[in-house]
Each structure stands twice: as structure tokens, then as C-alpha cells.
N, C-alpha and C positions, 0 to 999 in steps of 0.2 A: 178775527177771521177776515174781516171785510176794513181793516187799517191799512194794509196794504196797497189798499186799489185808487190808482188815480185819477184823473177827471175822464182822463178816455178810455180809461176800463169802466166808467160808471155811462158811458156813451153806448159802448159796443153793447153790457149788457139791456140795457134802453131799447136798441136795436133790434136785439135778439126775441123780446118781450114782445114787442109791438109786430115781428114776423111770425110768432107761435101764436099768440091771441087776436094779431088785429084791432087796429087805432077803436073802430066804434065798438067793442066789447073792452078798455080798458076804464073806462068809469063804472061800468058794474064789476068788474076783478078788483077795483081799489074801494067801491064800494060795502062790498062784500066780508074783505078783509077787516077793514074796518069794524064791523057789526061782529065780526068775530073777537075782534080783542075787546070789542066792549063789551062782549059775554065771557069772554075769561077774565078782563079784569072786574066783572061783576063776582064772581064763581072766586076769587081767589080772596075779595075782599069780604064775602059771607063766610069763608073758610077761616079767617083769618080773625074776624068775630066770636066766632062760635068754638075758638082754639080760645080766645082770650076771656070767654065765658064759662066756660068749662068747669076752670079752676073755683069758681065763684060756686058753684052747682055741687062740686063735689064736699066742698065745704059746711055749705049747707046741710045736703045730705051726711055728715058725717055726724052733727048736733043730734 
């Protein structure tokens, strides 16, 4: 989606950012963000445990 875009489309969008939010609210927007993906890449790597645990439990259970 976003291969296409060149140094001055990644300018303009920059631009656009900083007139909707304003310069001193974009360290808490990037901060923000942030703590969001590191609660979904928390959430998907418990998921992703507990998918590869399963099978061990059902096993069990079946003796």
C-alpha cells in the first residue's frame, strides 16, 4: 500500500500530521502508539503459546 510513495509524499503526509495533532502533542501520539503494539505484540505472543500448548493438554487428557 504505502511502496508507492516517495520521499515527498512521506513530507506532505508529515505535514498533514503535525496540522491535525500539532508539534507538542506528537510525542504522546508516537508514544501512545507505541504501548499499543506492545500490548498486541504481548496478546498475540500469549496466543500463540497457549495455541502451541494445547495440543500437549489434549494429549494428556486423552491417556
Amino acid at each position: 500500500m504505502f511502496a508507492n510513495l516517495s520521499g515527498w509524499h512521506m513530507l506532505i503526509l508529515l505535514a498533514i500530521v503535525l496540522l491535525l495533532f500539532g508539534a507538542p502533542k506528537l510525542p504522546a501520539l508516537a508514544r501512545s502508539v507505541g504501548q499499543s503494539m506492545r500490548i498486541l505484540r504481548t496478546e498475540v505472543n500469549t496466543l500463540n503459546d497457549g495455541d502451541a500448548a494445547e495440543p500437549a493438554r489434549n494429549s494428556a487428557a486423552e491417556r
